[in-house]
C-alpha positions, 0 to 999 in steps of 0.5 A: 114803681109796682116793684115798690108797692109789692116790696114787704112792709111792718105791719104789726106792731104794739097796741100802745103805739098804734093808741099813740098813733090815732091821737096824734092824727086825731091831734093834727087834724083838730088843730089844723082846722082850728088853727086855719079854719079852711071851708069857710070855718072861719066865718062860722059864728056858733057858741062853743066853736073851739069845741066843735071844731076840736070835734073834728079831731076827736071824729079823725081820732075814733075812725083811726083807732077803729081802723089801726086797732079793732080790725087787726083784733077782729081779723089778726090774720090779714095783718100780719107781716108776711101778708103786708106790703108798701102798696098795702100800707097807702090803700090802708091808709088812703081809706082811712082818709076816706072815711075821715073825710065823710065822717067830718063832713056828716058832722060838718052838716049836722053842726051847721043843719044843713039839710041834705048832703048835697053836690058839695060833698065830692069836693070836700071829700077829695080835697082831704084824700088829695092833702093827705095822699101825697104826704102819706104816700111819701111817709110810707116810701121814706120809712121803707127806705130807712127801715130796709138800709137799717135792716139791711146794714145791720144784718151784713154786721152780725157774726155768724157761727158754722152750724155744728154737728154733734159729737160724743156725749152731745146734750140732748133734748126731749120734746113731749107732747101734752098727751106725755106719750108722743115724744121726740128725742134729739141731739140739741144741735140737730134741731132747726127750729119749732114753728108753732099753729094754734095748739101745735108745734111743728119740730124740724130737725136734722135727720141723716143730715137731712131737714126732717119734722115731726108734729107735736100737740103743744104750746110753743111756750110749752116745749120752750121749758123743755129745751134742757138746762144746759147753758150753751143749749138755752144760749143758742135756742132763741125765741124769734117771734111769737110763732118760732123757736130758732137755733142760733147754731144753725143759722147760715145768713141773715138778710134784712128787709123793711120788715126786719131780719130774716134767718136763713137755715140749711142753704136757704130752705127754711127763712125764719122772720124776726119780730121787731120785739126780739130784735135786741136779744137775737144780736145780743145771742149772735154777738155772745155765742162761742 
């Protein structure tokens, strides 16, 4: 079971989905209070009760987006895939049930003016942790399982090609820095991958058949337009995630976990990651290269 929670989760993923997310939670839990009505809502007279009791859903709907969409904004480095886990996803979700639960029971008392906030709230507020834990965990377990099988299978389908070395009259790159004076020059299938940070790019190479690397102070979109016009060249050299630039040539395996595909360069010394948003056009390129 710890094995479980310390297995590697998806974290990101688009703003719009995560929009779409928080309504649809929002969504459930307005009508499922107004629909059951449990904690004696049902024998509550008010006017305007269908509002107020959607208002649940619209309180469930502001603490969920605040959590799934502001605090990634505000601390992007601490949700990041590298970083997340099964365990990590059902605390984050388990809080979000949390604050839900005492939000709706501050409304609850302020609809109903009842002063105070007495014994009762213990109870309420376990109650919808203890509803929502075991689903939620489960949901959590079940799309680890069928995000690694799908990964996984997919990744032992895609055909992989010997890495290359270059030969007479092999095209060449040349990489620039910003300041147009630090330049790397290589043969295009010498290059591994660039991996970019902040406002640098990291260059690894083969060197005397040998991983070497070199810093560069550029943008990885930047150094993409240089990659040469050569189409065999920009067919191998594909964009894997927004930090990395991979040639396909050298790619040696590629494995799949929950995540996504990994790709494994120089018998396993570099595992580069693939977002789920290049998913398509890296087995399109794996499928087409000669």
């Amino acid at each position: 079971m710890w094995r479980l929670l310390k297995e590697p989760y998806p974290v990101e993923e688009p703003a719009r989905r995560r929009w779409v997310k928080a309504f649809w939670i929002g969504a459930f839990v307005g009508l499922f209070l107004l629909i059951f009505q449990p904690f004696g809502l049902g024998e509550w007279e008010t006017p305007y009760k269908v509002l107020k009791l959607l208002g649940f859903g619209l309180i469930t709907f502001g603490i969920t987006a605040g959590l799934y969409i502001l605090l990634p904004a505000l601390a992007p480095g601490q949700f990041r895939d590298e970083r997340w886990t099964v365990g990590r996803e059902i605390g984050w979700v388990s809080i979000n049930m949390l604050l839900i639960g005492l939000a709706n029971y501050v409304y609850l008392k302020e609809l109903i003016h009842t002063p105070g906030y007495g014994p009762d709230l213990l109870p309420m507020v376990l109650i919808t942790f203890l509803i929502g834990l075991f689903p939620t965990a489960g949901s959590v377990v079940l799309n680890y399982i069928v995000q690694l099988k799908k990964y996984s299978r997919s990744a032992a389908e895609l055909p992989l090609h010997e890495p290359t070395t270059p030969g007479p009259g092999a095209p060449m790159l040349t990489l620039t820095a910003e300041n147009e004076k630090d330049v790397l020059r290589i043969a295009a299938s010498d290059l591994l991958f660039i991996e970019s940070s902040d406002n640098y790019c990291t260059v690894y190479f083969l060197k005397d058949h040998q991983a070497a690397k070199t810093l560069l102070r550029s943008s990885l979109s930047r150094l993409e337009t240089q990659l040469g016009s050569d189409p065999a060249v920009r067919a191998a050299l594909v964009r894997c995630h927004r930090s990395f630039v991979v040639n396909l040539n050298q790619v040696e395996k590629v494995t799949g976990n929950a995540q996504g595909y990994k790709l494994h360069l120089l018998q396993g010394t570099f595992q580069i990651p693939v977002a789920r948003k290049y998913n398509e056009t890296l087995v399109s390129r794996l499928k087409t290269l000669p």
